[in-house]
Legacy VTK file of the C-alpha trace (Angstrom):
# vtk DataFile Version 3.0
C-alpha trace
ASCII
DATASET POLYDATA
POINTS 310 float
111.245 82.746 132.825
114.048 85.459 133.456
112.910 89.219 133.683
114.416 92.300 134.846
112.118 93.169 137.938
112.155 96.951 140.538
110.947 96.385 143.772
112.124 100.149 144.801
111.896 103.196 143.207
115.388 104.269 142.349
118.497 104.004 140.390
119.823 101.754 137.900
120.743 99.422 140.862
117.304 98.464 141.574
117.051 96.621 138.443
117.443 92.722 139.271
117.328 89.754 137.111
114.945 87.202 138.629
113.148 83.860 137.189
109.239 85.068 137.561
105.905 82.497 136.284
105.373 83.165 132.962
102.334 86.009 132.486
98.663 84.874 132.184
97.095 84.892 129.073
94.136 86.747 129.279
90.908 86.419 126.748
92.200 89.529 124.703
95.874 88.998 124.817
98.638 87.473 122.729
101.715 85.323 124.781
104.588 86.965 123.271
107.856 85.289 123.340
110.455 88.623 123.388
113.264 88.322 120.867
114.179 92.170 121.452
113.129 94.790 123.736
113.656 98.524 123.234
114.791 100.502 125.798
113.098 103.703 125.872
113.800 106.963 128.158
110.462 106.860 129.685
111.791 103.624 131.408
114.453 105.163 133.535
111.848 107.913 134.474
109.277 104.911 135.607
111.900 103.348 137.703
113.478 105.974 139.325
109.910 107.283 140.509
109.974 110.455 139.426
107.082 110.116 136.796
104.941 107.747 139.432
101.969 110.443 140.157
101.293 109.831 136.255
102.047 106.461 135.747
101.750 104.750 138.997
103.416 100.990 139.213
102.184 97.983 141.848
105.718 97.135 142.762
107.136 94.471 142.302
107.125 95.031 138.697
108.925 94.347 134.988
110.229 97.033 133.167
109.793 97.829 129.829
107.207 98.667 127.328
107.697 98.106 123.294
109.246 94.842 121.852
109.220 92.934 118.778
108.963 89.080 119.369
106.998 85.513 117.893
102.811 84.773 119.552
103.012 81.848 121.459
99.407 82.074 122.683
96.024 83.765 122.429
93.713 84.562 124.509
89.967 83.366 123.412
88.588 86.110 122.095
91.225 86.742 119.711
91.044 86.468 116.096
93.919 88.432 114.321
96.839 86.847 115.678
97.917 83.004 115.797
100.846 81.134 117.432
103.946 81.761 115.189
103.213 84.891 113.841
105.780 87.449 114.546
104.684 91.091 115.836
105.781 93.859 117.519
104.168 96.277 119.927
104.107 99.211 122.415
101.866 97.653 126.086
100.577 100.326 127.817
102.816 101.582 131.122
100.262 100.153 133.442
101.157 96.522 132.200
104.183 96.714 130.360
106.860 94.367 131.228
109.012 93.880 128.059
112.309 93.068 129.769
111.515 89.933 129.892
111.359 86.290 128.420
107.522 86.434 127.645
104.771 89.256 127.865
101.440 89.194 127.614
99.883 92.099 125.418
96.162 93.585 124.637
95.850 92.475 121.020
94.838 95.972 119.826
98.559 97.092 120.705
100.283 94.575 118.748
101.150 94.455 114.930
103.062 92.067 112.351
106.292 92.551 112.193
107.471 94.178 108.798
108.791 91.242 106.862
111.791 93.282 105.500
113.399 93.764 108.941
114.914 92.351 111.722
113.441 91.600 115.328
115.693 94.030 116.713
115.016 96.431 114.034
111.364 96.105 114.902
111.634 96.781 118.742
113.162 99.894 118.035
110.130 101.529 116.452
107.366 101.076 118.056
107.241 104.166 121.037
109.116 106.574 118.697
106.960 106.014 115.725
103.691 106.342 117.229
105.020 109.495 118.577
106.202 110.670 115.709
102.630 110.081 114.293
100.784 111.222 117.064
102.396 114.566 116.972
102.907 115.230 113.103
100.004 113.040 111.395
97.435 113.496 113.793
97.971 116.565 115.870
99.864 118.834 113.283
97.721 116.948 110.166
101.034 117.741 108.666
100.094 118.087 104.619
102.162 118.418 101.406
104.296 121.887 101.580
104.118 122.602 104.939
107.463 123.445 106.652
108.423 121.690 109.378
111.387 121.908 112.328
112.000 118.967 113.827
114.614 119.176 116.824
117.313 116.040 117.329
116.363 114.093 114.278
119.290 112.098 114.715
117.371 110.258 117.802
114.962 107.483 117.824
111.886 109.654 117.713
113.127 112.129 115.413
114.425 110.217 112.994
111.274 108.558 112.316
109.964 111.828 112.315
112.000 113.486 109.886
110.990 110.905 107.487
107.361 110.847 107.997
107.480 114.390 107.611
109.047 113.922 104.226
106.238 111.005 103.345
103.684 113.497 103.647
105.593 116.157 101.662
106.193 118.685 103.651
109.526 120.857 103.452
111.711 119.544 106.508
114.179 121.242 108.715
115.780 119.339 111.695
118.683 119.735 115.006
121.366 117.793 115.031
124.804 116.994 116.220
127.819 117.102 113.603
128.374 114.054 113.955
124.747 113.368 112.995
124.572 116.000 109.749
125.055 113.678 107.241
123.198 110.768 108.521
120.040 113.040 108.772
120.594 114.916 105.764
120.443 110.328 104.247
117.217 110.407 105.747
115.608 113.391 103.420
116.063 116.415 105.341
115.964 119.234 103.423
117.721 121.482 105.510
120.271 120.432 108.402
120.938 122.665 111.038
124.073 122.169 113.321
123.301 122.879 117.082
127.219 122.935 118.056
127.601 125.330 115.647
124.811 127.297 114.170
121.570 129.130 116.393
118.900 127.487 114.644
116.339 130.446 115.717
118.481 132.608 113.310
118.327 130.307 110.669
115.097 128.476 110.743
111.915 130.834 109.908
108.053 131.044 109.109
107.880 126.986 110.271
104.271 125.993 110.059
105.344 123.362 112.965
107.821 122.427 115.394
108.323 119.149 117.179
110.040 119.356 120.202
111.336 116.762 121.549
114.042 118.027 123.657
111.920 120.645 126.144
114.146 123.764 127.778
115.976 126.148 126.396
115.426 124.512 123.037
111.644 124.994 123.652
111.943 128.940 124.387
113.783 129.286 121.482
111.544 127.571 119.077
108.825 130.227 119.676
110.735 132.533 116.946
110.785 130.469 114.021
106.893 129.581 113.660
105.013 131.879 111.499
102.308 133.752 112.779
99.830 130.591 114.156
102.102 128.284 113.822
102.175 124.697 115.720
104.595 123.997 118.506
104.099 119.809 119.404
106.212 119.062 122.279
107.036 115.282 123.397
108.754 116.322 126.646
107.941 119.717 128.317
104.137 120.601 127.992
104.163 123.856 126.295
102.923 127.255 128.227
99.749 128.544 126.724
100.911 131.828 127.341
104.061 131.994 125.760
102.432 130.598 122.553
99.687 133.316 123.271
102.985 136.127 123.016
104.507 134.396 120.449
101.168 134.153 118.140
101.294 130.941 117.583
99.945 127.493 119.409
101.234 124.713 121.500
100.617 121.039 121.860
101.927 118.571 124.376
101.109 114.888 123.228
101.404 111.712 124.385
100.921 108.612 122.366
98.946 105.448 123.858
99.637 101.862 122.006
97.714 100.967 119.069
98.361 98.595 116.763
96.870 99.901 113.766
98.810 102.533 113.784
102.064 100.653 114.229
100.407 98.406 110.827
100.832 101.594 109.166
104.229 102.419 110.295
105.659 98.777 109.563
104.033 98.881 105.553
105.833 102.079 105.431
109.696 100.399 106.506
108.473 97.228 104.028
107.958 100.087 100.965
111.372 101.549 101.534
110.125 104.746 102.826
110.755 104.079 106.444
114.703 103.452 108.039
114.411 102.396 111.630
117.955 103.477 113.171
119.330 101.013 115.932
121.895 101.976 118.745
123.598 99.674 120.833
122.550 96.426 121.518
122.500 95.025 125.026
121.913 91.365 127.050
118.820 91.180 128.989
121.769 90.743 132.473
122.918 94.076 131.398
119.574 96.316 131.456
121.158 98.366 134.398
124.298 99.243 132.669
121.936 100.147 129.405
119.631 102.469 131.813
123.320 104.347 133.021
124.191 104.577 129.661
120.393 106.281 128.477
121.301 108.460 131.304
124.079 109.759 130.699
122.737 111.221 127.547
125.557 109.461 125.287
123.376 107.164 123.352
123.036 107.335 119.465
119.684 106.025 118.497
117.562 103.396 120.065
119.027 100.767 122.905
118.034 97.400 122.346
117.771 94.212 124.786
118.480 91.265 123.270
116.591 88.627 125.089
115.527 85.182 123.744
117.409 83.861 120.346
LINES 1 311
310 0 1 2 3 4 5 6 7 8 9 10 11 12 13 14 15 16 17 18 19 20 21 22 23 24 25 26 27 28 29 30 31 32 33 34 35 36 37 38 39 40 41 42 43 44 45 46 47 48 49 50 51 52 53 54 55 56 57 58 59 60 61 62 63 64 65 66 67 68 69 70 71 72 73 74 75 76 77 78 79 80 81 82 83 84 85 86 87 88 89 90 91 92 93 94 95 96 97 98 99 100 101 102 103 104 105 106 107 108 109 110 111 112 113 114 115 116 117 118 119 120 121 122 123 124 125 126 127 128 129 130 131 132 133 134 135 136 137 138 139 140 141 142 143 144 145 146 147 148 149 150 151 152 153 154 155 156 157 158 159 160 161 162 163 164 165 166 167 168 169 170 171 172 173 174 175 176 177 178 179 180 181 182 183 184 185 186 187 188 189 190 191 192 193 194 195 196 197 198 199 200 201 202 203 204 205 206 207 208 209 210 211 212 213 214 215 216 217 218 219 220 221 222 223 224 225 226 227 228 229 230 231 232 233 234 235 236 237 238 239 240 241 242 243 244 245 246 247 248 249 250 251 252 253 254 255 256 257 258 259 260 261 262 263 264 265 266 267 268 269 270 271 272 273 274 275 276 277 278 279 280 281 282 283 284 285 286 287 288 289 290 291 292 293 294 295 296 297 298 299 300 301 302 303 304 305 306 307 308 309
């Protein structure tokens, strides 16, 4: 099979397309033949190196770690899944390998596809969305009337975010770009705040929670608009204690690990209508370096996609 294999920390150049055995199927696993592979920016950070004292990699190794694709095998002790059914998942970063023909995935992480949506569609969700839930659902137990700021809800995570938010009904404030006012504003914002233009710490007050998913200066300036006790959740830049301490509020770094039940939940929510998975550009498995350049560069609109098998 073809995947897109590092054998050396570093830049997008290190990424080579090779023909590797197809993975093992262990007894807890499901074969997955990928149909589309998201591209996530915790992948450029694995390959460069620079997040390697957390997530260390045996190199040679695939990249990639959420995908959306059809079981062509299971391993023995598994009983949820059969060959044919169509899923999508999020393999934890010490197996990963999503760039790639096939994968083979702990059960637990995977899910069934939502029915209403397309492979590619699917493969966009899964790291976002269990970050979005991670952070609001279970570490802000975000709850009806609750205000909320949620920074660059234009991107992959945010955007999923911003309508979670909504699902639970709180009151929703969110970052964005003007090119990205009226998309996010589609997606049930309540309140749209344009960076280019507008301070959002003058604008934005007495927020019960923030999610930040951008880290810096952003960060800092977040501190003002939580009410007294308020919840800071950052995605990025772990929070200082004591600048939440001087600011009278709290602050929460998380970081979501792959579970499938979770991901159920998120795909019943996209079948009911309640959940738009936004897609960016689309990409052939050849052309995951020029993808990772792109992510880079920080001119992406929503999720990257691989398209791999057809």
């Amino acid at each position: 099979m073809k995947a897109i294999r590092i054998h050396a920390y570093g830049d997008a150049s290190q990424m080579q397309l090779e023909e590797v055995p197809v993975p093992s199927c262990g007894p807890n696993d499901v074969l997955v033949r990928v149909i589309a592979a998201g591209i996530n920016p915790i992948d450029w950070k694995i390959r460069s190196g620079n997040v390697a004292h957390m997530i260390p990699k045996l190199l040679p190794f695939t990249s990639g770690s959420d995908a959306a694709g059809v079981v062509t095998a299971v391993g023995g002790a598994v009983t949820a899944f059969s060959p044919g059914d169509e899923v999508f998942f999020y393999a934890e970063f010490a197996r990963g390998g999503t760039y790639a023909d096939y994968v083979a995935v702990d059960a637990a992480q995977v899910a069934l596809k939502p029915r209403t949506v397309s492979f590619t569609t699917a493969a966009a969700l899964p790291i976002p969305g269990l970050a979005a839930w991670t952070a609001l659902i279970e570490t802000a137990q975000l709850a009806r009337g609750m205000r909320v700021l949620i920074h660059g809800g234009a991107g992959a995570l945010g955007s999923v975010a911003v309508q979670l938010a909504k699902a639970q009904g709180a009151h929703v404030t969110s970052t964005v770009g003007t090119a990205d006012v009226a998309l996010v504003q589609s997606l049930g914002a309540d309140e749209v705040i344009d960076y280019r233009t507008q301070k959002f710490e003058q604008i934005a007050r007495n927020m019960d929670v923030v999610l930040d998913t951008l880290g810096g200066a952003t960060q800092e300036a977040s501190w003002a608009t939580l009410r007294a006790g308020g919840l800071l959740v950052a995605t990025t830049q772990p929070p200082s204690q004591e600048r939440a301490a001087a600011a009278d509020a709290r602050g929460a770094f998380v970081f979501s690990s792959p579970r499938g039940e979770v991901l159920t939940q998120l795909a019943a929510l996209v079948d009911s209508g309640k959940l738009r998975v936004l897609v960016g550009q689309e990409f052939a498995l050849a052309d995951a370096a020029q993808a990772h350049r792109l992510g880079e560069s920080g001119k992406t609109r929503g999720k990257m996609i691989l398209r791999v098998c057809t």
